[in-house]
VOPAGU-2260 file (C-alpha; in pm, 1 decimal, decimal comma):
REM VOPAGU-2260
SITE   aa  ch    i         X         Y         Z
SITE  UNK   A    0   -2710,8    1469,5     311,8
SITE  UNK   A    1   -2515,8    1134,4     242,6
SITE  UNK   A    2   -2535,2     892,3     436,5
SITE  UNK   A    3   -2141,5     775,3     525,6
SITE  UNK   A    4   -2117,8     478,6     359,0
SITE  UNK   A    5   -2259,1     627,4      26,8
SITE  UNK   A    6   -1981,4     910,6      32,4
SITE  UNK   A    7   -1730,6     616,4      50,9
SITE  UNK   A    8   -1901,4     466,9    -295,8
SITE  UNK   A    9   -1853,2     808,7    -482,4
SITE  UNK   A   10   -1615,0     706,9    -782,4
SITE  UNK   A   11   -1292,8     841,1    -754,0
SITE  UNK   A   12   -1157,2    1035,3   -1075,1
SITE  UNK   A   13    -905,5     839,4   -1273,4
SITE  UNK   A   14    -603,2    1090,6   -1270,1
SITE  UNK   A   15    -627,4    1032,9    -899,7
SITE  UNK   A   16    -594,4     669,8    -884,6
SITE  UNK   A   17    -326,2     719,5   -1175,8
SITE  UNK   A   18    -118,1     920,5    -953,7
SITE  UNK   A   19    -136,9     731,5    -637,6
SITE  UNK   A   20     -46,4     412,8    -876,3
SITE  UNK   A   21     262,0     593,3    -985,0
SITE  UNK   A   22     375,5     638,4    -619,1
SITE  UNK   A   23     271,6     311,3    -487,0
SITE  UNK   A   24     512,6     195,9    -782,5
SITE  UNK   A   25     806,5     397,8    -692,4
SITE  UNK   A   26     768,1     308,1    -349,3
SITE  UNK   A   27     765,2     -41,2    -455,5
SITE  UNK   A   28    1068,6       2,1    -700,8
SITE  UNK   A   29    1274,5     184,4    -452,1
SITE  UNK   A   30    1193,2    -157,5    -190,7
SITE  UNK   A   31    1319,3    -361,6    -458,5
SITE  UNK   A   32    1622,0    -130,8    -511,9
SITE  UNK   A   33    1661,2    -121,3    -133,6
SITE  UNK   A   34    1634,9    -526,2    -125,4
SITE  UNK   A   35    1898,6    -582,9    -434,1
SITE  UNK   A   36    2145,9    -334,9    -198,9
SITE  UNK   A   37    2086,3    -490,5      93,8
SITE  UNK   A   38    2140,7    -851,2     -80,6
SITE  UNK   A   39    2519,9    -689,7    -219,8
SITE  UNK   A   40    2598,6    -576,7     117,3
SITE  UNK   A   41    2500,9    -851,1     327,3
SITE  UNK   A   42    2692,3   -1113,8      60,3
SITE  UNK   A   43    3029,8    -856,3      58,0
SITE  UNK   A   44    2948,4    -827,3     451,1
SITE  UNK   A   45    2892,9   -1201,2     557,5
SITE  UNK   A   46    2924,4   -1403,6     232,6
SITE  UNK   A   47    2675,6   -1665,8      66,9
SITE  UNK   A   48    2700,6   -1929,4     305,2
SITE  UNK   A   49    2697,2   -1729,3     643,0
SITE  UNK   A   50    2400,9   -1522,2     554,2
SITE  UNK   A   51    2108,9   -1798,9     631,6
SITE  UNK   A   52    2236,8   -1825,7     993,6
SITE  UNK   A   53    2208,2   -1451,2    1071,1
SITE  UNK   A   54    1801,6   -1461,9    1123,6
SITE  UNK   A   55    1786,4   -1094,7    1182,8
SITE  UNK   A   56    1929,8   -1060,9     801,7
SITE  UNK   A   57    1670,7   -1315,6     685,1
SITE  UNK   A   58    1392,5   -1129,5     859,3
SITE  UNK   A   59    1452,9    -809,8     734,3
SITE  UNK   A   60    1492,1    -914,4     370,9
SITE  UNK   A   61    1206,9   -1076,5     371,2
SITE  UNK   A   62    1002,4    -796,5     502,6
SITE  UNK   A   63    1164,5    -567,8     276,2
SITE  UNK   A   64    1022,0    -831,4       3,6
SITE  UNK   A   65     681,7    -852,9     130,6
SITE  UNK   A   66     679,7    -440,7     149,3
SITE  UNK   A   67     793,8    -415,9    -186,8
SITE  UNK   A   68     588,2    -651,5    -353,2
SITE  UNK   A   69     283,1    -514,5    -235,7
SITE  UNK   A   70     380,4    -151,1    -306,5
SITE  UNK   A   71     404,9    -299,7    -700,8
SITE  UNK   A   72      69,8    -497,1    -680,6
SITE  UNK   A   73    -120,4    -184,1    -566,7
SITE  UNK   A   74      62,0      11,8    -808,1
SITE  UNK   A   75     -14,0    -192,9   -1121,8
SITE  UNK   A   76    -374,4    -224,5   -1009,7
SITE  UNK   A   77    -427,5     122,1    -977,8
SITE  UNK   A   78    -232,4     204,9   -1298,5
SITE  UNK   A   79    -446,9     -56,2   -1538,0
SITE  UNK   A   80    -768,4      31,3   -1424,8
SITE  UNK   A   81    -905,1    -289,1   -1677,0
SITE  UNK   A   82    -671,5    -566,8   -1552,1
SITE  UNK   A   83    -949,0    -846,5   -1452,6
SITE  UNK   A   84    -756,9   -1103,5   -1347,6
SITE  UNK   A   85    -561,2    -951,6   -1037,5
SITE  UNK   A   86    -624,8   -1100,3    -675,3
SITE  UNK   A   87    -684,7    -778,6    -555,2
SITE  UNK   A   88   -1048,0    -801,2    -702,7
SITE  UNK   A   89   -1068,8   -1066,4    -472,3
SITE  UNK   A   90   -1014,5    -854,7    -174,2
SITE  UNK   A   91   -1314,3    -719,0      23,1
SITE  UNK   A   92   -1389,9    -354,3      64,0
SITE  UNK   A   93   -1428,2    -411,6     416,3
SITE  UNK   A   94   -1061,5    -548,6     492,7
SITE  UNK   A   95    -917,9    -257,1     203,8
SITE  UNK   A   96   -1060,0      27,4     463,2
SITE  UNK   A   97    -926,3    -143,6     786,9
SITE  UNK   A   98    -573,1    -151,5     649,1
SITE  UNK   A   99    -626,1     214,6     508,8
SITE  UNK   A  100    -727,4     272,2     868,7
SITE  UNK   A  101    -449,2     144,0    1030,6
SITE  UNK   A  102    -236,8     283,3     756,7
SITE  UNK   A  103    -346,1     611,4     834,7
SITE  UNK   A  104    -339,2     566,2    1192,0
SITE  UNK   A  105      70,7     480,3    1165,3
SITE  UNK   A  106     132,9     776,5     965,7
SITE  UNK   A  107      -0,8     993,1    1206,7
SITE  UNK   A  108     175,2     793,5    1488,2
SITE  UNK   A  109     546,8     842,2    1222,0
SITE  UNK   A  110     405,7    1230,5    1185,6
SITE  UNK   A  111     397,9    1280,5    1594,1
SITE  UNK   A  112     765,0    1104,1    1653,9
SITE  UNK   A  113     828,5    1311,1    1370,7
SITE  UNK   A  114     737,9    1648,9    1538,4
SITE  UNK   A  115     827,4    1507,9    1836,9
SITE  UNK   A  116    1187,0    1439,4    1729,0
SITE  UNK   A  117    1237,0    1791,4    1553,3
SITE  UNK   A  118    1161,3    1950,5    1929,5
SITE  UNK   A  119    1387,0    1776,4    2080,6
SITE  UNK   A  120    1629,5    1855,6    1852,6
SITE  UNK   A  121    1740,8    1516,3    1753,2
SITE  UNK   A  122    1814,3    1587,0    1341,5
SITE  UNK   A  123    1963,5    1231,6    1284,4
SITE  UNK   A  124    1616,2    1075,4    1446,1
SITE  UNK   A  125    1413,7    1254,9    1185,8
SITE  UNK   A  126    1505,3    1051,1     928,4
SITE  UNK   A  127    1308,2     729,1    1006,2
SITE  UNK   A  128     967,9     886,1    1113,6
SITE  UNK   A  129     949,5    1103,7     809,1
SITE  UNK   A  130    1053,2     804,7     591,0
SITE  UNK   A  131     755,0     625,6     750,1
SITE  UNK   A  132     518,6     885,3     705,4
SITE  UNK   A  133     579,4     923,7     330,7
SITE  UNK   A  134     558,2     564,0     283,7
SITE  UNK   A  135     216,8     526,6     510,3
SITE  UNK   A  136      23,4     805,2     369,8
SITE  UNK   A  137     -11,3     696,8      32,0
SITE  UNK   A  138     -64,0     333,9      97,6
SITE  UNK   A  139    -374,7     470,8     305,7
SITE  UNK   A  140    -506,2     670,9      31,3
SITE  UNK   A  141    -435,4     406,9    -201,8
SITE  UNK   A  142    -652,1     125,0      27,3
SITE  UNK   A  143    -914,4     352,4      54,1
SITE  UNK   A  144    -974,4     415,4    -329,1
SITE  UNK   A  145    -942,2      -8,0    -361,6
SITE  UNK   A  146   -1211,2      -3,2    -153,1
SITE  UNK   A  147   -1424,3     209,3    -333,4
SITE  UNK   A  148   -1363,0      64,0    -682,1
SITE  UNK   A  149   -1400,2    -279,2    -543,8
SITE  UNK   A  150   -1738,5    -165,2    -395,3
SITE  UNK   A  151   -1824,7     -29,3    -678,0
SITE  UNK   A  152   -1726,8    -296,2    -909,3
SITE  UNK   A  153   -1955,2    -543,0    -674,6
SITE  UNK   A  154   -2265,7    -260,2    -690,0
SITE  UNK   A  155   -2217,9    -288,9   -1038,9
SITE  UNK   A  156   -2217,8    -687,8   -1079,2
SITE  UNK   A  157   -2493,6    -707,8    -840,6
SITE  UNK   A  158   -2734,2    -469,9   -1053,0
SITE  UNK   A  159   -2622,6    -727,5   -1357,3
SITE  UNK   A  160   -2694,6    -985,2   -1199,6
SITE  UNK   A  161   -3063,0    -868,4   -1154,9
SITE  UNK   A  162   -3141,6    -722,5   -1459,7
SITE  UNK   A  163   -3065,2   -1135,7   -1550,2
SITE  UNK   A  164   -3280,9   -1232,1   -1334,8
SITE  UNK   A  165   -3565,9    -957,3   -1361,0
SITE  UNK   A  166   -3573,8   -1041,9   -1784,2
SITE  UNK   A  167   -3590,2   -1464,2   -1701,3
């Protein structure tokens, strides 16, 4: 039997991370989209000058930014599996699990307001939990196989960087 952390290390097949790339990069694309609408109708809404003052505007762009750039940086380093110079290599395995974790943990908090909204018959409510839920998912399964390359990856220079040693 494996121990837990080894079944964490087993390498994760490359049509896999190729497919979770290709959603992480549509979900990023379709932030950006989002952000480039919301720009239009906040500037037709408020116009250029009156749009620093609303805060709330300024806060949600910005987090709409933040979501969609990360979407596109897990996405391209899923996608191009070789890319060396990303700072995502920089990332530890450790902190790529917790945020799967707590990924994971808010899509099955969006799933249960989901279910819980479909009971109570609210159809309009739906919307936003399930939106959540398909956005949360794959950004947990996509943490999790970071954090298995990226362990790997260090296994990997570690048993280099012995063999250097072992031959001096």
């Amino acid at each position: 039997m494996m121990k837990p952390i080894e079944a964490l290390l087993r390498p994760v097949s490359r049509a896999w991370e190729i497919g979770l790339g290709l959603v992480m990069a549509l979900i990023g694309i379709s932030f950006a989209t989002l952000l480039i609408w919301l720009g239009y109708l906040v500037a037709r809404e408020y116009g250029a000058h009156e749009v620093l003052i609303e805060l709330d505007i300024v806060a949600i762009m910005t987090t709409v930014f933040i979501i969609a750039v990360l979407f596109l940086c897990i996405g391209r380093r899923l996608l191009f599996d070789k890319w060396q110079n990303t700072v995502l290599l920089a990332i530890s395995p450790l902190f790529l699990r917790v945020c799967g974790i707590v990924f994971a943990l808010f899509a099955i908090w969006s799933f249960a307001d989901f279910v819980s909204t479909a009971f109570n018959g609210i159809w309009l409510g739906m919307c936003l939990p399930g939106i959540f839920f398909i956005l949360s998912l794959p950004v947990a399964l996509a943490s999790f196989m970071l954090a298995r390359s990226r362990a790997r990856q260090a296994v990997c220079q570690d048993n280099k960087s012995q063999s250097v040693r072992g031959s001096d």
